[in-house]
C-alpha positions in Angstrom: -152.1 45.8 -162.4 -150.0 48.6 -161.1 -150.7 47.4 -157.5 -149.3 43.7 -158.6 -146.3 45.3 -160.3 -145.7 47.0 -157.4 -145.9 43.9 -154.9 -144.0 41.7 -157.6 -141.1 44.9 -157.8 -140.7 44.7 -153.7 -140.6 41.0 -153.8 -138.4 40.6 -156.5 -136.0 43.5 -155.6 -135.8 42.5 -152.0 -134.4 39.1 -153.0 -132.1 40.4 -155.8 -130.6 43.0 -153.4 -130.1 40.3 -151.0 -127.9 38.7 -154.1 -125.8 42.1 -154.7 -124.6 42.1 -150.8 -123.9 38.4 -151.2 -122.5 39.4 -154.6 -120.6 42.0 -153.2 -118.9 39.9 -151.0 -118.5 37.1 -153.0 -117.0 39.8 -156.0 -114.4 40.9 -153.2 -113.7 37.4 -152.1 -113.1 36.2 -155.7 -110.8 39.0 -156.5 -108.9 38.7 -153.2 -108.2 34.8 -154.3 -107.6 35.1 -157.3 -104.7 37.9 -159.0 -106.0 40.1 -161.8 -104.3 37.6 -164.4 -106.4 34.2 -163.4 -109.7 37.0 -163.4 -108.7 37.9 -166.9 -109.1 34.4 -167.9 -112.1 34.0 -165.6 -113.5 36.8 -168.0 -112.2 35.5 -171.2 -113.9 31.7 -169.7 -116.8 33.6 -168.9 -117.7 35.3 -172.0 -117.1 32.0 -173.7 -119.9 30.2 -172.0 -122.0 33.2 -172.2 -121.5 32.9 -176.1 -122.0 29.2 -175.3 -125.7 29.8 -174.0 -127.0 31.1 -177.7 -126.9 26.9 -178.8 -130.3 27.1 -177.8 -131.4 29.4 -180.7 -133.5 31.5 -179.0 -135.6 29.0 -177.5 -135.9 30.7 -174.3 -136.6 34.2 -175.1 -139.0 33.0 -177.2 -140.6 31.2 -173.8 -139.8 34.5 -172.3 -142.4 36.6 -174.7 -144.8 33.7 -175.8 -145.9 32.1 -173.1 -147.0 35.5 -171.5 -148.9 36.5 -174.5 -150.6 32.9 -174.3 -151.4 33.0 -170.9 -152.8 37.0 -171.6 -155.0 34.8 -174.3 -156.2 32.7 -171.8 -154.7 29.2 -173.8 -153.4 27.1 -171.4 -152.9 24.4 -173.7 -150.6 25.9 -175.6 -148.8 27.5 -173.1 -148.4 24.3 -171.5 -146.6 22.9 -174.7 -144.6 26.0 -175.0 -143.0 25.6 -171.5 -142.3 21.6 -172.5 -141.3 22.1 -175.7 -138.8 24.9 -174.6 -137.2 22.5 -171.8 -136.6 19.7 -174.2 -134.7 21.5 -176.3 -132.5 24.0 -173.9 -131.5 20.7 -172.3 -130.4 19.0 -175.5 -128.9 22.1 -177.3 -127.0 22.6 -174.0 -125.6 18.9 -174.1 -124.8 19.5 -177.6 -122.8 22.6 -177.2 -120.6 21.5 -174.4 -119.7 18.0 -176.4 -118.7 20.4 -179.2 -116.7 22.4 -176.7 -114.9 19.0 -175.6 -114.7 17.9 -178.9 -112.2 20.9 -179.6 -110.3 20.5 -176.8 -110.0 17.0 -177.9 -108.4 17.8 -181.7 -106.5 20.6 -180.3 -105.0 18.8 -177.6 -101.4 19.0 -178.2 -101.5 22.9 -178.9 -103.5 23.2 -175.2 -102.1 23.4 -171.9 -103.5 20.6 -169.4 -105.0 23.2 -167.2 -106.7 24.8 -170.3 -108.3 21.5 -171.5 -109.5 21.0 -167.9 -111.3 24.1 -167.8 -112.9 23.7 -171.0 -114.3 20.6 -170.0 -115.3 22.0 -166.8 -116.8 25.2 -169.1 -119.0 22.2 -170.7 -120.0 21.4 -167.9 -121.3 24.9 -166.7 -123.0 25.5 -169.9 -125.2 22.5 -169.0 -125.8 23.5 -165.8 -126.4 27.2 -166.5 -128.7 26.3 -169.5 -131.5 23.8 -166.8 -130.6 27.1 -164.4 -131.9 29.6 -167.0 -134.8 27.4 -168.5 -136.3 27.4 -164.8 -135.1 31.3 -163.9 -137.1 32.3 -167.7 -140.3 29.9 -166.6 -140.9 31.2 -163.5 -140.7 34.7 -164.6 -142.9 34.1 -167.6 -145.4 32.9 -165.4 -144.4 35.9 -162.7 -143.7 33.2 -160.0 -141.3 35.8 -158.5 -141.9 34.7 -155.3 -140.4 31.7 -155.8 -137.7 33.1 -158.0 -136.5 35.2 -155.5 -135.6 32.6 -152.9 -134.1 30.5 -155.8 -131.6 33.5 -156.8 -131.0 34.0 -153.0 -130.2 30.2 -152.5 -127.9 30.7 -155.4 -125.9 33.4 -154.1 -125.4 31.7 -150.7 -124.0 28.7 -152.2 -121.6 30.3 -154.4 -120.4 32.6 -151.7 -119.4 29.4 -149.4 -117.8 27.9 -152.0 -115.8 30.6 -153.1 -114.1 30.3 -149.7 -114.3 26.3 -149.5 -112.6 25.8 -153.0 -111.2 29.0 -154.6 -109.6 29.9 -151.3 -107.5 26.0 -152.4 -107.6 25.7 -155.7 -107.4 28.9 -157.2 -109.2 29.1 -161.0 -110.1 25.5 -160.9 -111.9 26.0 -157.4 -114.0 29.0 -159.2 -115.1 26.5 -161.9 -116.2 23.7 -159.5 -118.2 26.5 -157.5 -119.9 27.8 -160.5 -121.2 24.0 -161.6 -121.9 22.9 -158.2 -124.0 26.2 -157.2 -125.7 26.6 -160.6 -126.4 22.7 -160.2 -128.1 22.5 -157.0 -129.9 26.1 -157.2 -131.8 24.3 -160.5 -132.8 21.3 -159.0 -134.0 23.4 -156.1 -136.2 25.1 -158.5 -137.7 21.8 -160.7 -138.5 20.6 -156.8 -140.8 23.7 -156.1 -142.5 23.7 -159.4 -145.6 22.5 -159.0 -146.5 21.4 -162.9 -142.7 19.8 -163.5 -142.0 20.3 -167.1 -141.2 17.0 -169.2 -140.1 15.9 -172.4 -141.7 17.3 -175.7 -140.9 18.0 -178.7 -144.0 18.9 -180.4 -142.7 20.0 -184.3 -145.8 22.8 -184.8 -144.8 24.4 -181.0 -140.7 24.1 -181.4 -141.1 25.9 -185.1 -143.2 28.3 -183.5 -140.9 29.0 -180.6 -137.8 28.8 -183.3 -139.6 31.5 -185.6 -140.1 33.7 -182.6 -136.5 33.0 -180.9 -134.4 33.3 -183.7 -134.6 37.1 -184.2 -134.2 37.3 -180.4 -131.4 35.0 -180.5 -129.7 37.4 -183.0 -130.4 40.6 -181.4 -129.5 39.2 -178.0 -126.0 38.2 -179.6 -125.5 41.6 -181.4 -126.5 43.1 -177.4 -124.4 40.8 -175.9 -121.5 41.6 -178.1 -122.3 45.4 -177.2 -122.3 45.0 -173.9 -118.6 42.9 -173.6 -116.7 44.8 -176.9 -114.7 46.9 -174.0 -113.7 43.8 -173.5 -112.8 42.4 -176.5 -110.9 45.7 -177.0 -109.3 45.5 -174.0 -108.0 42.3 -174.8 -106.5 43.1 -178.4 -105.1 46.6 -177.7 -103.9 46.2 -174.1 -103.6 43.4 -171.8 -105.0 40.7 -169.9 -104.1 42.2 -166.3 -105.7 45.1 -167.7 -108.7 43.1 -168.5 -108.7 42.2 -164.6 -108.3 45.6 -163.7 -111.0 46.6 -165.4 -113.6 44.0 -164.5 -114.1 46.4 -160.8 -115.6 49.1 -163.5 -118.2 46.3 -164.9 -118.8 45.0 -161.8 -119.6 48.1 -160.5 -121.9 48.9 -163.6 -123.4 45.1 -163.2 -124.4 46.4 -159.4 -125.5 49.4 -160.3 -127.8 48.3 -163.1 -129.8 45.9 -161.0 -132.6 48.0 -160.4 -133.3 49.0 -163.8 -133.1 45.5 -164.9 -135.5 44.1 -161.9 -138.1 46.5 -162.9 -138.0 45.9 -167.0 -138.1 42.3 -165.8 -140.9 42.6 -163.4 -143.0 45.1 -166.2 -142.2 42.7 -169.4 -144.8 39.8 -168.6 -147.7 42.4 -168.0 -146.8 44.4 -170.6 -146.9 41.0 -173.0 -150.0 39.7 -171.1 -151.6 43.2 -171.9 -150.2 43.1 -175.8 -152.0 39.6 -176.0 -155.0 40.3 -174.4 -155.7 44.0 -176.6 -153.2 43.3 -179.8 -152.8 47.0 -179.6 -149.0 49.4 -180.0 -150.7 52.1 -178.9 -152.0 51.0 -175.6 -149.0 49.6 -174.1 -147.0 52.7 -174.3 -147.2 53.6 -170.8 -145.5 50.6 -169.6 -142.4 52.0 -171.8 -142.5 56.2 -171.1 -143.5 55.9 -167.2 -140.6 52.8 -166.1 -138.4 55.5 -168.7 -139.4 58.4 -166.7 -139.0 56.5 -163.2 -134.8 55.2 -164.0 -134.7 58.9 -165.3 -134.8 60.3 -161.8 -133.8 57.4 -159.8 -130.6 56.2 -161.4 -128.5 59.5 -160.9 -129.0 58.9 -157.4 -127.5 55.0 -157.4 -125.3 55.8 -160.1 -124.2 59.1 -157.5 -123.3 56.5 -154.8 -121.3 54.0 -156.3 -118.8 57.0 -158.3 -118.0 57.8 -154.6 -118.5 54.6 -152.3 -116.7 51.8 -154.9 -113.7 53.5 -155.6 -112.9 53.4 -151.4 -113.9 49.7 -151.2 -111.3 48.9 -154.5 -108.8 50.9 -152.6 -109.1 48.8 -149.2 -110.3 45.9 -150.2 -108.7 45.2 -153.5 -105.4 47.1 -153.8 -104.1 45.3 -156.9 -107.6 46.7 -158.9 -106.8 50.0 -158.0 -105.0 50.9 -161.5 -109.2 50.0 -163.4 -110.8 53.1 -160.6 -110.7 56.1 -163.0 -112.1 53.8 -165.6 -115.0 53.0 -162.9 -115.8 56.2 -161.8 -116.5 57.0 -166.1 -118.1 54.2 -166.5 -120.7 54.9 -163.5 -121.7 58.0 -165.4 -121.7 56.9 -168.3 -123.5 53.6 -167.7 -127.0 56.0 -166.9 -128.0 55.7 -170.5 -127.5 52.1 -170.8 -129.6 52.0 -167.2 -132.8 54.0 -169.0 -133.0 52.1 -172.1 -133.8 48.7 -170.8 -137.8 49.5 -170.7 -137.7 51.0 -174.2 -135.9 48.0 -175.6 -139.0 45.7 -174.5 -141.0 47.5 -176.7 -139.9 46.1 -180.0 -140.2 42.3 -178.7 -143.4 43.1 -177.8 -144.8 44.3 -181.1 -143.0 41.4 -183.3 -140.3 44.1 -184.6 -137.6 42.3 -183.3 -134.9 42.6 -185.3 -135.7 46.0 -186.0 -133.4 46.6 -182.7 -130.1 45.0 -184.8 -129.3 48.0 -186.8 -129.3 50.4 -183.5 -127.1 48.0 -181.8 -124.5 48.1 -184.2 -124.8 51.8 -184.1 -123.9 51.8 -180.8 -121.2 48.9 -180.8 -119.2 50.9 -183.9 -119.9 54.4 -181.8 -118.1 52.5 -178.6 -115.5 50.6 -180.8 -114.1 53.6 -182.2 -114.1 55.8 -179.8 -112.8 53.5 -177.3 -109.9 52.9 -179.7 -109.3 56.3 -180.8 -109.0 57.2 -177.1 -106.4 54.2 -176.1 -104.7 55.5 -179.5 -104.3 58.4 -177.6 -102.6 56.9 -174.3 -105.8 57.1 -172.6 -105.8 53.6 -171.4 -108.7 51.7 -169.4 -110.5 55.4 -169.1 -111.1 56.1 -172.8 -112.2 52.4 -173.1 -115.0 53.3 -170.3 -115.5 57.0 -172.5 -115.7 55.0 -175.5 -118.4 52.4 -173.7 -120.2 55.3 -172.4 -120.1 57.4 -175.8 -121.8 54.0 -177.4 -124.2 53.6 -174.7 -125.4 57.5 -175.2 -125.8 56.9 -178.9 -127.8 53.6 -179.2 -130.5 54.9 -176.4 -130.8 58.0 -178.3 -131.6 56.1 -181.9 -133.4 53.1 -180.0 -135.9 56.0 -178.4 -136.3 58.0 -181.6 -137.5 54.8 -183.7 -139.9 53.3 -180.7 -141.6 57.1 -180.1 -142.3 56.5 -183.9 -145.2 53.8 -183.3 -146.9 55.8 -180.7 -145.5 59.4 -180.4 -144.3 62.4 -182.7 -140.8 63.2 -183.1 -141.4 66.5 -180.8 -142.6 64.5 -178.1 -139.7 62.1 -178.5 -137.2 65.1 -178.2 -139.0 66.7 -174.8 -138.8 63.1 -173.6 -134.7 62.9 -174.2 -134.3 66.6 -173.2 -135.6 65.7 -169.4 -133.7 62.4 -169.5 -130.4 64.4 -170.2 -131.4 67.1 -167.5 -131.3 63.9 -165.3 -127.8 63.4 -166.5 -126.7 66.9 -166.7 -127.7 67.5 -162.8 -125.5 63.7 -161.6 -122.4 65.2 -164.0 -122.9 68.4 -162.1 -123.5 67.4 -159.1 -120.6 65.3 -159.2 -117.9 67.7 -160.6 -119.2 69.8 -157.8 -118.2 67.5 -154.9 -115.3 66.7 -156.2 -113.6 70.2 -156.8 -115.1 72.0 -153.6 -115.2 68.8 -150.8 -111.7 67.7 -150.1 -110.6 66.4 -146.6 -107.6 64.1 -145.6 -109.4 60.9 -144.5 -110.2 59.0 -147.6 -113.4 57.3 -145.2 -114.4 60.9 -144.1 -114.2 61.8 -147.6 -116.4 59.0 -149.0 -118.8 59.4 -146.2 -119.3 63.3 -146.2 -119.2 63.4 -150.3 -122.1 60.5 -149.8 -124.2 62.5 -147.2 -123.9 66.0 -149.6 -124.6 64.4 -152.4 -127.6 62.8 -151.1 -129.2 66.1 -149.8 -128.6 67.7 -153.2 -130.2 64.2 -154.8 -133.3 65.2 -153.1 -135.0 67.3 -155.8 -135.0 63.7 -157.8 -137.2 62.0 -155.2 -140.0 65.2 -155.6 -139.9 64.8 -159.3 -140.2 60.9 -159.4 -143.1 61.2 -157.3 -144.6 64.0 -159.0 -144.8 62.5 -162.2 -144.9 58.6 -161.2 -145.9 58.8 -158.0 -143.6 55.6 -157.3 -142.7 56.3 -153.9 -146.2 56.7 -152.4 -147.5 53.1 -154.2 -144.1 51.8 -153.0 -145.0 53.2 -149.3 -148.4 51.7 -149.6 -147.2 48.0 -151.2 -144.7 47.9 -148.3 -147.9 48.3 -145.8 -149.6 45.7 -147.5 -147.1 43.1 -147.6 -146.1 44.1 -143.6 -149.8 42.9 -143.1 -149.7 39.9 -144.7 
């Protein structure tokens, strides 16, 4: 198993990097189109169709974690009326939502703008599509088709990228919303086309109140996460303004980039690890897939997280001068982000063992943490930066509670506190490391600067590539899968 985790990881990653370059230019391309007010909107847009998305009542998740632990039982049957069953309804929950969304443009029509009715129609429109995009993106990984997911993410990424300079380049905000639909769109019929057992309709009542009991607490969790995870914005929005909301989205773009390996490999280990709970049933046994992927982000994201506190503040300065005023907030947030980074393996835990909603009091823990610091700081005059303290402050305290309770079902509380004491040496050493480069290395080319602070900062990262492989021994079965797949 830990050789096809491996070979799924490079396969996966590989393909998912290839999307963060192409995002990366796409991000900077976007932003150069479009001034920080029209991206505030973008965000506010956003956020509503990501809201939007949760019409399907945790359908998919509950594909996400059932059909694994059905395949792991060897019951193809059912799984193949999970995967139906799941498709009907995204598609028709989906349609639902975005006629609801048209429906209140429709009764509040004198009170909207044109252009605002003709993006929430549009909106309805990217909900549909999103919701086929995400049914197909959650089937194949459940059946850890990553293969094929890879080149459909890839395709994805093209498409929007030569769009964003066929139509936003013209038509501005509207131009963004016609390359989202026509993107999401054509990436999802790509991926029904290579699928070789199409899905079709079903609405089996046993299987969809199955999939609903299942869904529904991940539904709720995954809003309360959601809501976690954007609340800077929220706050952002109500306290200070929407060009500061623009400003501000460099510092989460830069935390969405930096987070894609730790979300890759919880993605990549989450299938096993339910295959494994369904095949032994046990708590016990699948602690390993939590503690090592733990251990392995540990070392590995202080080194990523490093790189983008001193590479993304250059490319904002020379590539998007009107985002420089949301840096300061970026460089916090790329610290502070590390906790966030670790906890995405531990999190998997609790879905796996049926305690789902046991997750919901912890993230409210951390969403009142990061609400009131973040608004006792801006209280203060501190701005975009005590927003990303605040974020950061949040993100510390929920992986701190979310660890304690999951070391609980397999672990003692001492165990729990050496395993947090070496995650925050981790984080002690980046802070360090960091404060260090930036009193002590100081030269008048802003390039130079970036590129020598890079170089030192990689030689003194080196320590964290012994360690990983010490205690993982990650980057020998990474050397090895890399031979393999060069010989195939």
């Amino acid at each position: 198993m830990k050789k096809e985790i491996a070979r799924d990881f490079v396969v996966y990653t590989t393909a998912s990097y290839a999307v963060q370059v192409l995002g990366v230019v796409t991000s900077l391309a976007m932003r150069y189109f479009l001034d920080p007010p029209l991206m505030g909107v973008w965000s506010l847009l956003d956020l509503m169709m990501k809201y939007g998305l949760y019409a399907n009542l945790g359908i998919l998740p509950a594909l996400n974690t059932e059909l694994p632990i059905y395949i792991g039982k060897g019951d193809g049957p059912k799984a193949d009326k999970i995967r139906n069953v799941a498709f009907t309804f995204t598609l028709l929950s989906s349609a639902l939502a975005g006629i609801v969304i048209v429906l209140v443009a429709f009764v509040f029509w004198g009170a909207l703008s044109h252009s605002t009715r003709v993006y929430m129609a549009a909106s309805a429109l990217i909900l549909l599509a999103t919701s086929g995009y995400n049914y197909y993106i959650s089937l194949l990984w459940a059946q850890k088709k990553f293969s094929i997911l890879g080149k459909g993410i890839v395709l994805n990424a093209l498409i929007y990228l030569a769009l964003i300079f066929v139509l936003v380049s013209r038509f501005k905000l509207r131009g963004l919303l016609m390359t989202a639909f026509f993107s999401t769109a054509f990436t999802t019929l790509f991926l029904h086309w290579r699928l070789e057992e199409k899905p079709h309709f079903d609405l089996n009542k046993e299987v969809f109140w199955e999939l609903l009991k299942a869904g529904l607490p991940l539904m709720i969790v995954g809003f309360a996460y959601s809501f976690f995870m954007t609340v800077d914005r929220l706050i952002i929005t109500r306290y200070l303004e929407i060009a500061a909301l623009g400003q501000y989205s460099v510092a989460i773009l830069m935390m969405t980039y930096s987070n894609t390996m730790p979300t890759l490999l919880a993605n990549v280990i989450f299938p096993n690890l339910l295959e494994r709970y369904g095949q032994t049933g046990s708590a016990k046994e699948i602690s390993a897939f939590i503690t090592k992927p733990t251990i392995l982000l540990s070392y590995a994201m202080p080194v990523i997280l490093g790189m983008a506190y001193f590479i993304a503040p250059y490319l904002v300065e020379k590539f998007l001068p009107k985002y420089v005023p949301g840096i300061p907030a970026l460089r916090v947030l790329s610290l502070g982000s590390f906790f966030i980074s670790i906890s995405q393996p531990v999190q998997n835990y609790l879905t796996t063992i049926y305690k789902r909603l046991h997750n919901l009091p912890i993230i409210f823990l951390g969403t009142v943490s990061a609400s009131l610091v973040s608004y006792g700081l801006i209280s203060k005059g501190m701005g975009l930066v005590g927003v990303a303290l605040g974020m950061s402050f949040g993100f510390f305290v929920y992986y701190v509670a979310l660890l304690f309770y999951v070391f609980k079902h397999f672990g003692t509380f001492r165990q729990a506190f050496l395993f947090l004491a070496e995650n925050l040496t981790c984080f002690a050493y980046l802070v360090m490391t960091v404060i260090f480069l930036e009193t002590w290395v100081r030269v008048s080319s802003a390039l130079f600067g970036v590129i020598l602070k890079s170089a030192v900062f990689a030689i003194l990262c080196l320590p964290y590539g012994y360690m990983l492989d010490k205690k993982t021994g990650a980057l020998k079965m990474l050397q090895a899968t890399l031979r393999r797949l060069a010989h195939d």
